[in-house]
C-alpha positions as CSV (number, residue, x, y, z in Angstrom):
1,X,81.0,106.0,112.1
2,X,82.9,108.6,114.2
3,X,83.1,111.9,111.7
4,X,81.4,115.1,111.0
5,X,81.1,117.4,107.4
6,X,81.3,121.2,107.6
7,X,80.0,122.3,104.3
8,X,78.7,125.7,105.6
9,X,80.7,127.7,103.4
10,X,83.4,127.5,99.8
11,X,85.8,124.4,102.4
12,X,84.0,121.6,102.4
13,X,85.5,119.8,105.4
14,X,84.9,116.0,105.7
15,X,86.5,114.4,109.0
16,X,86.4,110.8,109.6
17,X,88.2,108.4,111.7
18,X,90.9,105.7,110.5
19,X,90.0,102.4,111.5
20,X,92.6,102.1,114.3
21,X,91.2,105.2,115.7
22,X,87.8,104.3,116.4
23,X,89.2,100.8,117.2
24,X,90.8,102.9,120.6
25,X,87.7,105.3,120.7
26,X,85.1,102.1,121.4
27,X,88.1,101.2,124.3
28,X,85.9,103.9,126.3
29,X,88.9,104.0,128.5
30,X,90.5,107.4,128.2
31,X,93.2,106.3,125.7
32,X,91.3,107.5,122.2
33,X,93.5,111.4,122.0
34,X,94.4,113.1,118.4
35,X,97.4,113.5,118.3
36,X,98.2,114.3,114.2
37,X,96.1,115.1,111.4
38,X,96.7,115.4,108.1
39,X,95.9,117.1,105.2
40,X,96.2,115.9,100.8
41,X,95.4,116.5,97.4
42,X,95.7,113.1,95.4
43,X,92.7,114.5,93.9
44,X,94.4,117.7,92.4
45,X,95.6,117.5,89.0
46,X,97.6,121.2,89.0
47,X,97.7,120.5,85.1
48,X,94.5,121.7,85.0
49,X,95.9,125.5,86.3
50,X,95.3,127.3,83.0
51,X,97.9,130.3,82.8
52,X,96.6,131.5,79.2
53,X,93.2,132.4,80.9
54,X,92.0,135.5,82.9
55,X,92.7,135.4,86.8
56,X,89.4,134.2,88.1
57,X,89.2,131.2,85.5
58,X,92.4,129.9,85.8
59,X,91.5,127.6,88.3
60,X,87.9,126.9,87.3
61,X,89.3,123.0,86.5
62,X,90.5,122.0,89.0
63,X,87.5,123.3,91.2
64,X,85.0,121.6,89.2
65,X,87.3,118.0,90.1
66,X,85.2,115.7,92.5
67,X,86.8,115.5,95.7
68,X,87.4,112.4,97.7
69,X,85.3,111.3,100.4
70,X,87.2,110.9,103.5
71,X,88.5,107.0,103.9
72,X,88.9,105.1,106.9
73,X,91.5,102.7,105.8
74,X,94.2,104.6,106.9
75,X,96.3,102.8,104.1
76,X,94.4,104.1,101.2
77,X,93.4,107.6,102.8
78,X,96.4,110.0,101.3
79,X,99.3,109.3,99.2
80,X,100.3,112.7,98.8
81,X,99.9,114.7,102.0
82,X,100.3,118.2,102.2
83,X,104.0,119.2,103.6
84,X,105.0,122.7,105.7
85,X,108.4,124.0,105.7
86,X,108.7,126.4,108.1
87,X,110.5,129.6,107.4
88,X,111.8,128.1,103.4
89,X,110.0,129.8,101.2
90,X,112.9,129.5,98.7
91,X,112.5,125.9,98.2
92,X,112.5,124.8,94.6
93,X,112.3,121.3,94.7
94,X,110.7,118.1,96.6
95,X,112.3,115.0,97.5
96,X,110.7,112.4,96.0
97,X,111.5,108.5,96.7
98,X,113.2,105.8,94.2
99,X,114.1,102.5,93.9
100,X,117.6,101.7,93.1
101,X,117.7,99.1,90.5
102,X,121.2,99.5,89.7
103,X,123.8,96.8,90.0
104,X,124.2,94.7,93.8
105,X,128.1,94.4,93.0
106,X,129.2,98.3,93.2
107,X,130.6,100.0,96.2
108,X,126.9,101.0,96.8
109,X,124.5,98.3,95.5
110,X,121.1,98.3,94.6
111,X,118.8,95.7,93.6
112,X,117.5,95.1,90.8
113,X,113.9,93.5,89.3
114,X,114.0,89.8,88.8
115,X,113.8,89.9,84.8
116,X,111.8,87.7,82.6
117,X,113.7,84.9,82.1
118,X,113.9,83.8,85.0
119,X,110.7,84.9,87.1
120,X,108.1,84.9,84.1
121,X,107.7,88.8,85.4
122,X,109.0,92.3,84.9
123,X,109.1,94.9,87.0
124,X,109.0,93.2,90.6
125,X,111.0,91.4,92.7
126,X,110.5,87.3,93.7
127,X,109.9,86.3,97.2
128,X,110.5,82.3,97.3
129,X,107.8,81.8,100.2
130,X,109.2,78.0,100.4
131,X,112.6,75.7,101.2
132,X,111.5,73.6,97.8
133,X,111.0,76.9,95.7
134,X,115.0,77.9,97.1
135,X,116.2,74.3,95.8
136,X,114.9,74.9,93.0
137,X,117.8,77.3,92.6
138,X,120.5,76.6,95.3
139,X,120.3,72.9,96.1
140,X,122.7,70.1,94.5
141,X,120.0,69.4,92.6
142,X,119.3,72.6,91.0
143,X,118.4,72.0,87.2
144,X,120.4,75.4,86.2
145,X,124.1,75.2,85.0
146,X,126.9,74.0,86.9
147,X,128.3,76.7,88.6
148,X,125.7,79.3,88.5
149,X,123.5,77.7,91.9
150,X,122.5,81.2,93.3
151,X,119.6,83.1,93.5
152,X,119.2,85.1,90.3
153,X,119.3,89.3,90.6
154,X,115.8,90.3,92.0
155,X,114.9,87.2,94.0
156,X,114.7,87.0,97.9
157,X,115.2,83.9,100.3
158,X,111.9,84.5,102.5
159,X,111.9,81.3,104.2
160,X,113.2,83.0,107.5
161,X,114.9,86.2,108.4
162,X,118.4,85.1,108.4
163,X,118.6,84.2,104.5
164,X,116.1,87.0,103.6
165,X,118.3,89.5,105.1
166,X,121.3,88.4,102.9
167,X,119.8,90.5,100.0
168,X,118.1,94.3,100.3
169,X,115.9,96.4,98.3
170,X,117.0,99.9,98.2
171,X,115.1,103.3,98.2
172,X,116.8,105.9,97.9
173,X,115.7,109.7,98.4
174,X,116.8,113.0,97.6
175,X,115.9,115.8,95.2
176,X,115.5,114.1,91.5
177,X,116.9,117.3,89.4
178,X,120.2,118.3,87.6
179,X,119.7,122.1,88.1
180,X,121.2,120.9,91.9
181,X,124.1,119.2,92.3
182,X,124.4,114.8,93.8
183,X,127.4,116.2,95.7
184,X,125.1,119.0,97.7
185,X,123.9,117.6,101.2
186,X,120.4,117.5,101.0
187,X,118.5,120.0,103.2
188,X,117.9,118.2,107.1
189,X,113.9,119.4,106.8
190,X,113.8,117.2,103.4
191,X,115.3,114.7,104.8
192,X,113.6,111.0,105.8
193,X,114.8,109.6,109.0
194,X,112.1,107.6,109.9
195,X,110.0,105.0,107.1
196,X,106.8,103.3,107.4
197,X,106.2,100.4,105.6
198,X,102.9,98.8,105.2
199,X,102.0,95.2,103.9
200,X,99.7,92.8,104.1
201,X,100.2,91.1,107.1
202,X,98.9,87.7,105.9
203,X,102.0,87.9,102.7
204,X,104.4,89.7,104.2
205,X,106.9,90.7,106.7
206,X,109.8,93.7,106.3
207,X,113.2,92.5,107.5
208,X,115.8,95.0,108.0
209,X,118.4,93.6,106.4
210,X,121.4,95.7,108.6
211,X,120.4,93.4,111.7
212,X,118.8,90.5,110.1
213,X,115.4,91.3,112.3
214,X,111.9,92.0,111.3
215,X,111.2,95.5,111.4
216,X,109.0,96.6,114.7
217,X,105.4,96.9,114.1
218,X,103.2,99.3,115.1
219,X,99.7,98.1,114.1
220,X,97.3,96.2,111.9
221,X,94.5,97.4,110.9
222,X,91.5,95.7,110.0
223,X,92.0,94.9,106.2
224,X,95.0,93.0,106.9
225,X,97.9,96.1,106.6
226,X,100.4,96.3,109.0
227,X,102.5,99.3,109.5
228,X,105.7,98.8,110.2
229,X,108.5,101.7,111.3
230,X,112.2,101.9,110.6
231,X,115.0,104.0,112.4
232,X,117.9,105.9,111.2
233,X,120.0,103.5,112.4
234,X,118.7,101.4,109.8
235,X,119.6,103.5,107.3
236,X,122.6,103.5,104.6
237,X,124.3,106.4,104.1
238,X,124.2,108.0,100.7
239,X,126.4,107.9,97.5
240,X,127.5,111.3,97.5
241,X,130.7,113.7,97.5
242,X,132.8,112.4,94.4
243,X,131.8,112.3,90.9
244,X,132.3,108.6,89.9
245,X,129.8,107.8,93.0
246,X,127.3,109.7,90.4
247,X,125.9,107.1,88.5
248,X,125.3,104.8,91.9
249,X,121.5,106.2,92.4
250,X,118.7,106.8,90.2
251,X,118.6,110.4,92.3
252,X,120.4,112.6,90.0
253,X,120.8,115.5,93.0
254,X,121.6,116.1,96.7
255,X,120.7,112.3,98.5
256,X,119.5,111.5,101.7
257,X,120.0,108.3,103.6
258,X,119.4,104.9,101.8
259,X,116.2,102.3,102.9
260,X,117.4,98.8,102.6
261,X,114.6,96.5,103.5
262,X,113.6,92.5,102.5
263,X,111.3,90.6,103.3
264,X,110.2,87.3,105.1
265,X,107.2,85.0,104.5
266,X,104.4,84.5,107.5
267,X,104.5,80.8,108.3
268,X,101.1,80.3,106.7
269,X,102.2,81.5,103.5
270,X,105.3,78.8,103.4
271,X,102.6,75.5,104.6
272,X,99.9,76.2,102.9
273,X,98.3,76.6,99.2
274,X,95.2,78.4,100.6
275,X,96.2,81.8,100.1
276,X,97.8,81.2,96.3
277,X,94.5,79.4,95.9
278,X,92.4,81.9,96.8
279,X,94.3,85.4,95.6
280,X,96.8,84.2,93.4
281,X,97.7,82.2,90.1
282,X,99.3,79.4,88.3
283,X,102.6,79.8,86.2
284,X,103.5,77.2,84.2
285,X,107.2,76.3,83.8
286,X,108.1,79.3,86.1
287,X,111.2,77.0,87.9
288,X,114.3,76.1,86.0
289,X,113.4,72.6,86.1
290,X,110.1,73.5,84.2
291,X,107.8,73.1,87.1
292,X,104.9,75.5,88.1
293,X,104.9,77.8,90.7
294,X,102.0,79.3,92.6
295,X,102.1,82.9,92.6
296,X,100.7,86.3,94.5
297,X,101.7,89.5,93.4
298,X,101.4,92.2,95.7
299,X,102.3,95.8,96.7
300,X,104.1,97.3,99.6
301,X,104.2,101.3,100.2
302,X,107.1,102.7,102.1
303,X,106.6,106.4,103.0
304,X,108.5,108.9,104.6
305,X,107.5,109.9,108.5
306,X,108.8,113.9,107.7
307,X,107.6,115.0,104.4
308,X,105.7,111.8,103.6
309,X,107.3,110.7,100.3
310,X,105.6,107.7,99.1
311,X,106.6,104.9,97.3
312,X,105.2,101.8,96.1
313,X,107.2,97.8,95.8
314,X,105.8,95.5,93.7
315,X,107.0,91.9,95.1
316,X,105.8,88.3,93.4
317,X,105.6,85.8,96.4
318,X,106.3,82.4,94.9
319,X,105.6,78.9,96.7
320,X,106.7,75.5,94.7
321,X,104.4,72.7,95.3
322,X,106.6,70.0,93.1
């Protein structure tokens, strides 16, 4: 393993490289440069700071709080990375990530979780991975009411781009406080204009839903993740400005940009049980006709490129097999 540890005084410095990076360091052809590093503190609870004690014990908890050795899964390595704003040393708040849940109807939808009725789940949205899953809902032989052949709220067509991109998950960002008005514009150095979203690149594939194409991927790396990156162009413009666009986000103050994102299945997952047989699970009468349904439930992260805002998607991937 390509890394070094500097413990010769208080900074204990552990250095390793991602996966991807020694990947291009064996290439031996010139190619392997540093670019970026970065540096976090998921291991920091700053709960622990004790202001009732004297100054040289007020900290004494969260120094005694193992610290992480360095990962190379680049996926795993750092949720929370440590951000500079240069020259604000005024700033109050952090933007912070959120999924819009709200209704798909209003002047600026969201999407909400499939609810448990109808997907034997809560909290996460449905991927159908399958054409006979979709009937299940859509086709003229749907077992649900007369009249109400759609997919419910929640659920996603991922049988190929076109259909998936006909419904979007939304993540919005901004600065989640009241003490700061929804109808400020939200600082341009808190701003996301670029997203990385990462999923298992056997499950699952981000579509962007504004051009009905698969977002462009930059890499896999070797447990499976892909990383895939999005462009401001791909972005929705905030609910902002009036006060009846208030209740339209779950950000209460100034808003950035909008990620809309679906997803679409691999072509293994929609032809074969192998996967559901091997990571997932049964449910019985999941469909509205009563059948089962194999399921797999897994997480995608989408984090910001500028201040590296993190947020995780919980999506069910469903396949009918009768």
């Amino acid at each position: 393993m390509s890394s070094f540890l500097d413990n010769s005084g208080d900074i204990i410095l552990d250095a390793v490289l991602t996966d991807i990076g020694r990947q291009r360091l064996a290439r031996a052809d010139g190619s392997f440069k540093i670019s970026f590093f970065a540096f976090g503190d998921d291991e920091i609870n700053y709960k622990l700071y004790d202001t009732t004690k004297s100054t040289a014990e007020k900290d004494i908890n969260i120094l005694k709080t193992p610290v992480f050795e360095a990962f190379t899964n680049s996926s795993s390595a750092m949720k929370y990375k440590l951000l500079t704003l240069s020259g604000r040393n005024q700033t109050l708040f952090l933007p912070v990530a959120r999924l819009n849940l709200k209704s798909s109807s209003s002047e600026f939808p969201g999407f909400p979780y499939a609810s448990l009725s109808n997907a034997k789940t809560t909290n996460s949205f449905v991927v159908l991975s399958n054409q006979l899953a979709v009937d299940k809902y859509v086709a003229s032989t749907s077992a649900l009411t007369t009249g109400f052949n759609f997919l419910p709220d929640g659920f996603i067509n991922g049988v190929n781009v076109e259909r998936a991109a006909n419904r979007a998950i939304v993540i919005d960002q901004g600065l989640d406080t009241t003490q700061l008005s929804f109808k400020n514009v939200l600082d341009p150095d808190l701003s996301e204009t670029e997203f990385f979203i990462q999923s298992d690149d056997r499950l699952l594939v981000p579509v962007d839903p504004t051009t009905a194409r698969q977002f462009p991927k930059s890499f896999t790396d070797t447990d499976n993740i892909a990383t895939y990156v999005t462009l401001e162009a791909s972005l929705r413009q905030a609910a902002s400005g009036e006060s009846s666009e208030f209740g339209f986000s779950p950000i209460q103050g100034p808003r950035g940009k909008s990620l809309l994102t679906s997803f679409v299945v691999p072509s293994t997952i929609a032809s074969s049980d192998f996967l559901f047989d091997q990571i997932g699970t049964t449910v019985a009468d999941f469909f509205p006709d009563s059948t089962s349904a194999k399921v797999i439930d897994t997480v995608v992260r989408v984090s910001g490129g500028r201040t590296g805002i993190t947020i995780d998607v919980p999506v069910r991937i469903v396949r009918a097999t009768s």
